[in-house]
Phi, psi and omega in degrees: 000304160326331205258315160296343137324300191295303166350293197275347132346311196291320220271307183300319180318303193268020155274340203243329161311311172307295197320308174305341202257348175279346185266334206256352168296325194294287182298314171321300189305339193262334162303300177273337168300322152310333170276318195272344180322302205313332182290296183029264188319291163327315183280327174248016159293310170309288189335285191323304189298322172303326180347281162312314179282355177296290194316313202277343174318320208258310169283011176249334180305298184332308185299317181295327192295309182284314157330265157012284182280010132286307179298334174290319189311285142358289170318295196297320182326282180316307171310299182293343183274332159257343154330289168324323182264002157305326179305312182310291175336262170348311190275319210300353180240041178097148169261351176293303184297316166222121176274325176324305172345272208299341166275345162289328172316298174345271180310330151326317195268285170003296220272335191288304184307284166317333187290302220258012168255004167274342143298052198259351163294355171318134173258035161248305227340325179300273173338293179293310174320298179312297160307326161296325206258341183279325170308311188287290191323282178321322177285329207280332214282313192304331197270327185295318195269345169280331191293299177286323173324312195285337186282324192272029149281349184247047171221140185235125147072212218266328206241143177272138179295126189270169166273138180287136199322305204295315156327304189275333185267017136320304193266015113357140134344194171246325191294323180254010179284151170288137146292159142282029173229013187224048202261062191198007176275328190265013172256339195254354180072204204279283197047092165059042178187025217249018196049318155115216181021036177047026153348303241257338179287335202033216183268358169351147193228151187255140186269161180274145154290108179260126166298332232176122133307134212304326162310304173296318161349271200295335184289296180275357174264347176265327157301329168281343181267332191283306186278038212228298204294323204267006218001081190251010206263027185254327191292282164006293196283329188284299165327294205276332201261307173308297175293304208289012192261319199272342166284305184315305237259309177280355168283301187318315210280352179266000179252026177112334184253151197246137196272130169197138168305171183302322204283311193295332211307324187306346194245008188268170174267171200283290222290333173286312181304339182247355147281340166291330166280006195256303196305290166322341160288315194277282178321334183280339159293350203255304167336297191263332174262011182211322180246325168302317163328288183286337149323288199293339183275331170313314162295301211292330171269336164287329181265022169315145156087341196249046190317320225273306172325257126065230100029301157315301197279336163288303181313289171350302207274359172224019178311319198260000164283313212276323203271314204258035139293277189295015173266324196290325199289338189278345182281353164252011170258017179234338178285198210259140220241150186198165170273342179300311178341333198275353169269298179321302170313316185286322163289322162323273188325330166286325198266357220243291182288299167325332183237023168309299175304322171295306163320324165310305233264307192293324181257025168300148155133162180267350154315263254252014180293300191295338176291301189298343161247034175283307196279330178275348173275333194264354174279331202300316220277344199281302195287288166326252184351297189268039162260318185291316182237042128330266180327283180341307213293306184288325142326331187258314182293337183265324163283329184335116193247012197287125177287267211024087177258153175253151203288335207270333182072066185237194199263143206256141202313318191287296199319298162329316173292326208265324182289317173306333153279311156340312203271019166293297170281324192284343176249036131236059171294319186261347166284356194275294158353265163345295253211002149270344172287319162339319188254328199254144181235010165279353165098310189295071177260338188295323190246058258192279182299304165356286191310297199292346175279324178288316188289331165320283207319280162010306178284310160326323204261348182285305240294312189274016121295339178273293196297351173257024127331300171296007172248132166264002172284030204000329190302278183310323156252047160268344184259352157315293182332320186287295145354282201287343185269327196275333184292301197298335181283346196275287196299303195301291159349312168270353170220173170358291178318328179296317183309317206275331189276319152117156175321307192310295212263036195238297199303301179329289211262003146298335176270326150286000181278297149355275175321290210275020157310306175293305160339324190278328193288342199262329162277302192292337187241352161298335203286287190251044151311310139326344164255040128234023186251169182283004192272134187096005177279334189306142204294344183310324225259342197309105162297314205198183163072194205264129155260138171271138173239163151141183155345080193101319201261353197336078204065018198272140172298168169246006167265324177283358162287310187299353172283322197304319191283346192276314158315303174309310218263347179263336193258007178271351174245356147312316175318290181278357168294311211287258172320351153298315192264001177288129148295119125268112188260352191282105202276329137247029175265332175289355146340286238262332175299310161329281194317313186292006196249298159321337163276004184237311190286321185289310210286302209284027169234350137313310186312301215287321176277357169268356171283283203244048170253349178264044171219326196264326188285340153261032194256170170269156178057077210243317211284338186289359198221301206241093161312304199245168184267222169257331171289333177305288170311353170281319203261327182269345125327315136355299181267000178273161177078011206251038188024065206256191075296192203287133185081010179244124189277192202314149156267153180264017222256136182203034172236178166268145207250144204233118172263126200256096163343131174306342189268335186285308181300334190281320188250358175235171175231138190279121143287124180298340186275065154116005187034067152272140167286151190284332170222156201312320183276354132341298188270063187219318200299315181272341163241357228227337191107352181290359162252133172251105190310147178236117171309300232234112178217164195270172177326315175307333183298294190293332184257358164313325203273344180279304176322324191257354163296295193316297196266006193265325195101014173214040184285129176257176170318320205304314191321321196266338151265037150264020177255160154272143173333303204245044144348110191245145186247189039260123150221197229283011179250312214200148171223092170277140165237136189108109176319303201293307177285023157282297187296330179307329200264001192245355181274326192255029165269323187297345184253035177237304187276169170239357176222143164187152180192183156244111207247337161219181181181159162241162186227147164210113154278130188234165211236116151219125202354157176046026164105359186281160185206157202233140199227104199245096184259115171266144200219141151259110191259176162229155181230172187212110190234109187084350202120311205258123206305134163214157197221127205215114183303146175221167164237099176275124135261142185223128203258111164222156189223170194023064176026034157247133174305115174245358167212117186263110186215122169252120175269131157296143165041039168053018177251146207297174169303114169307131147223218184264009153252350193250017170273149196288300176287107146306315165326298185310286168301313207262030157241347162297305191300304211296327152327282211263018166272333190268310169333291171301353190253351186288295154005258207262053171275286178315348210217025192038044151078038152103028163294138175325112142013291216272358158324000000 
């Protein structure tokens, strides 16, 4: 119990111990709270009082802030105020010592200018805005006299420096450049004989034309983005045209072309208008692929950034070159239409399709829409024209009304023109194609020509039926017929034209050729045939005189054997009067005619005189009744066709031959590829009637033809007898002695060329002491070398004497052969002969020592 007690004792102490210590925690809390009421208090008597100095703390911070931000303002100001007057500096001196310089000034004044005009509370602002902007004025006027200064580098005193010819046919192909041994290949063009498909480009790449140095280039495109930015671009524009249009306008006319009308082309003669048109094909290439090409890249780099300028300023700047182009080409699809003309048209027209595309690409942009159907109006109307004088042709061939006969019955000047203009139309076969497409939208242009051509041939074959009317001999005109038929299936045959026209119509008109072959054996040799056959021999019919009976003679009289012969002997040699000056030019159809005449005449004049030549031979004077033997008549067969007169010996001649009027030789010059004349009153010469056969014709007639065999590339052995055996050859390659290296050097021109020919030529015959004569052809041959056209003047001269060539010398380009008298340096000249004698022996080494081809 004591021990519980005492317990709760304990326990009550350390209650009244708590208690006590809670009463005296109680007060300390109430001590402080009372203490801190009172900081309270304090704090917000202090606050009240810090309050103003707080405020003024907080406007002297501001103040240090807008200070601050004044002194930067200020800072940029002065910055921009001394740019500007570096800017100032810079321009007041120009753009001639450093131009880089002066366009950073600009733009310098440019970024000064955006300031103080986003500044405008500055109070000069204005002020410095004015003076800026009248600076910038005064800069950009400067950069327009710097601008045209750098385009006027190429210009002296008042007038502009053109690019010069050689410049530009630097950047030519190798194939289409002029040489200095050629200088008439970029004047005379393709002209009618070109093969076409741009042969002539072959795969050649056009070098670029620098216009502008390359320096300058960049120099002028940052002048030009500064007077772009200042919107000066009408001034720009007005610059760049005026100048860079009078260098185009003046290249052009220093590289030959001429702006002319419809009115001048008409007053031109045909050989100067077609050599301006061989040129103008060549210039319209030099144009659009060598200077307009280097013009637009020249725009495209001053003007970047700037398509709509840009585009404007190329049109402008070739506006008035692209118009004196194209005036020439309008002026010849608009003038008075003929046929020779229809080749010339087909090369405009062609070379027109050739540069469409370059045309596309250079004159894109819609500034340059008018320039481009500018060009395109004139290939529609170019392509219109030689379609029309298509027609023309075949219309003049079908009306053709000329009595002109030729006497000899050889092939007459229009067949010749007409197979020879065909064989024309067949080496622009795919341009003709193009330009039928022009018109036709069904697609059949592949039988298009085929058709126009069977219809040409068709008009031809009436028209020399009506003209072979005009022999009153039936004999002569069935071998006209023949002839000119036999002419048109022999060319077709040989060219192109056999694929298209086809086998069927070769065989046809082989077969009228036939026909009228037989037709000529059936007039001229029936009659005396009739004098070798036995009908009327029989002894019933003998009236008088002595009759033979027995072997041979069976009762035949012998005076009526001797009329038959007498008979016989007058009209074979009528016969052979006749038909000796009668033409076949053709060596073998007048062959093979000899021969069909001779297989009917020789055996029944054997017959007649192994009957009844012992009847007439035991009479007196029997050689005075049989004149001839059969070999007499064999040999004297011979001699028909060869279109002689009397007392004239053999001719060597075995093409068909054109004899041409004197006056006609004298004042035109003839293309040979078919002996067309060069002007309209030309083709008036050859359908009209103004060429005329010459019975008697001169020497020069009969070796021409051989000559043009020689450089065509189709020389048989005959061709090679108009020289004498120890004959000489040279021109500026080879030096032949000898007929055989003659045929070695006329032989291996087809395996060198893939082409060759003499496409136009004069003839001059000259008269010299002792019967000798000198024969001078100026001649245009063409070659096909690689692919590549070439064209060429020549001067033939022939030396002959007893109407053989003892000496042959072709000068190119009419200049003499070297040797050691027409060379300065004799040394020089005798290593040129010695030069083109190992040429030529290599030559007929090569080519088996002149054996014939067909050998």
């Amino acid at each position: 119990m004591v021990v519980a007690v005492s317990g709760m004792d304990s326990l009550g102490e350390r209650a009244a111990k708590m208690k006590e210590a809670l009463q005296k925690s109680q007060t300390i809390t109430d001590s402080v709270v009372s203490i801190l009421g009172s900081f309270d208090n304090r704090l917000s008597v202090l606050e009240t009082a810090m309050r103003p100095t707080q405020i003024r703390t907080h406007a002297i911070r501001k103040a240090h802030e807008n200070i601050d931000k004044t002194l930067k303002a200020a800072e940029v100001i002065l910055t921009q105020f001394d740019a500007y007057r570096q800017a100032e500096a810079k321009i007041t001196k120009g753009p001639h010592e450093d131009l880089k310089s002066y366009l950073e000034a600009i733009d310098q004044l440019r970024q000064s200018i955006h300031f103080f005009s986003g500044n405008k509370g500055f109070k000069s602002s204005d002020g410095v805005l004015n003076n800026a902007n009248s600076l910038l004025a005064k800069a950009i006027s400067k950069l327009e006299d710097e601008f045209k200064q750098l385009l006027a580098l190429h210009r002296i005193g008042q007038g502009c420096k053109p690019v010069e010819p050689d410049h530009l046919f630097e950047c030519l192909p190798e194939s289409l450049r002029p040489s200095s041994e050629s200088p008439e290949n970029h004047s005379s063009g393709k002209n009618h004989h070109h093969e076409h498909q741009n042969d002539t480009l072959e795969t050649g790449v056009f070098k670029q034309l620098t216009l502008i140095p390359p320096r300058t280039l960049p120099l002028l495109h940052d002048l030009a983005l500064q007077m772009v930015q200042a919107g000066n671009q009408q001034q720009l524009l007005r610059i760049y045209r005026d100048t860079r249009s009078s260098v185009m306008d003046a290249s052009l006319r220093k590289l030959g072309v001429e702006k002319l009308s419809k009115e001048d082309v008409q007053k031109m003669q045909w050989e100067v208008l077609e050599a301006k048109i061989g040129k103008w094909i060549h210039f319209m290439r030099i144009a659009v692929k060598v200077l307009f090409v280097g013009e637009r890249r020249v725009c495209d780099q001053i003007f970047d950034g700037c398509d709509t300028l840009l585009d404007q300023c190329f049109a402008e700047c070739i506006a008035s070159s692209v118009s004196m182009l194209l005036s020439f080409g309008d002026a010849i699809a608009r003038s008075k239409r003929s046929p020779e003309k229809l080749f010339v048209l087909l090369d405009m027209y062609e070379i027109m399709r050739e540069l469409l595309s370059e045309i596309e690409v250079v004159f894109g942009g819609k500034a340059c829409n008018e320039i481009k159907e500018s060009t395109f109006v004139l290939t529609k109307r170019l392509a219109q024209t030689a379609q029309e004088t298509f027609g023309d042709f075949e219309e003049a061939v079908e009306k053709d009304a000329t009595k002109t006969s030729v006497l000899d019955g050889t092939v007459h000047p229009l067949t010749s023109y007409v197979i020879n203009y065909v064989k024309f139309l067949f080496d622009y076969q795919s341009t003709l194609t193009q330009l039928f497409q022009e018109f036709e939208s069904n697609g059949e242009t592949s039988s298009q020509l085929a058709t126009i051509t069977m219809r040409i041939m068709q008009a031809l074959q009436t028209n020399l039926d009506g003209k072979s009317k005009q022999y009153r001999d039936p004999a002569l005109m069935h071998l006209f017929l023949m002839n000119n038929i036999h002419y048109m299936v022999r060319s077709v045959r040989r060219s192109e034209a056999k694929d298209l026209l086809g086998d069927d119509w070769v065989q046809r008109y082989r077969r009228v050729v036939q026909q009228h072959a037989n037709q000529y054996k059936r007039n001229a040799w029936s009659k005396i045939l009739q004098c070798l056959s036995t009908q009327g021999l029989t002894s019933s019919s003998v009236g008088g005189g002595s009759a033979v009976s027995g072997e041979g003679g069976s009762g035949v009289s012998r005076g009526l054997i001797i009329d038959r012969f007498k008979t016989f002997n007058i009209q074979f040699e009528e016969l052979h009067q006749k038909q000796s000056q009668w033409t076949v030019p053709d060596s073998e159809l007048q062959e093979s005619l000899r021969l069909a005449v001779a297989e009917v005449l020789l055996p029944a004049y054997r017959a007649f005189i192994k009957r009844f030549g012992p009847l007439v031979e035991s009479g007196k004077n029997p050689q005075k009744y049989i004149r001839y033997t059969a070999e007499d008549l064999e040999r004297m067969l011979g001699e028909f066709f060869e279109g002689k007169t009397l007392n004239e010996p053999r001719r060597l001649s075995s093409l068909p031959t054109l004899s041409i009027t004197d006056s006609c030789l004298v004042s035109k010059k003839f293309r040979m590829d078919g002996n067309i004349s060069q002007k309209d009153e030309n083709w008036e010469c050859c359908i009209k009637g103004a060429c005329e056969y010459k019975p008697r014709k001169p020497l020069s007639d009969d070796i021409i033809l051989h000559i043009l065999n020689l450089y065509g590339s189709c020389a048989t052995p005959r061709d090679f007898e108009i020289y004498a055996p120890n004959a000489s050859f040279e021109d500026p390659l080879m030096c032949a002695h000898g007929v055989k290296q003659i045929k070695s050097a006329f032989y291996s021109i087809s395996k060198v060329f893939s082409e060759s020919r003499i496409v136009e030529y004069s003839v001059e015959q000259k008269a010299k002491p002792a019967g000798k004569q000198e024969i001078l052809i100026n001649s245009k041959q063409h070659y096909k070398f690689l692919g590549r056209n070439i064209d060429l003047i020549s001067l033939i001269k022939l030396y002959v004497e007893d109407g053989k060539v003892v000496r042959h010398e072709d000068w190119w380009y009419k200049k003499p052969i070297g040797n050691r008298e027409t060379i300065k340096f004799p040394l020089v000249g005798h290593l040129m002969e010695r030069l083109r004698r190992g040429s030529m022996l290599a030559t007929h080494s090569l080519m088996g020592f002149g054996k014939d081809p067909s050998t």
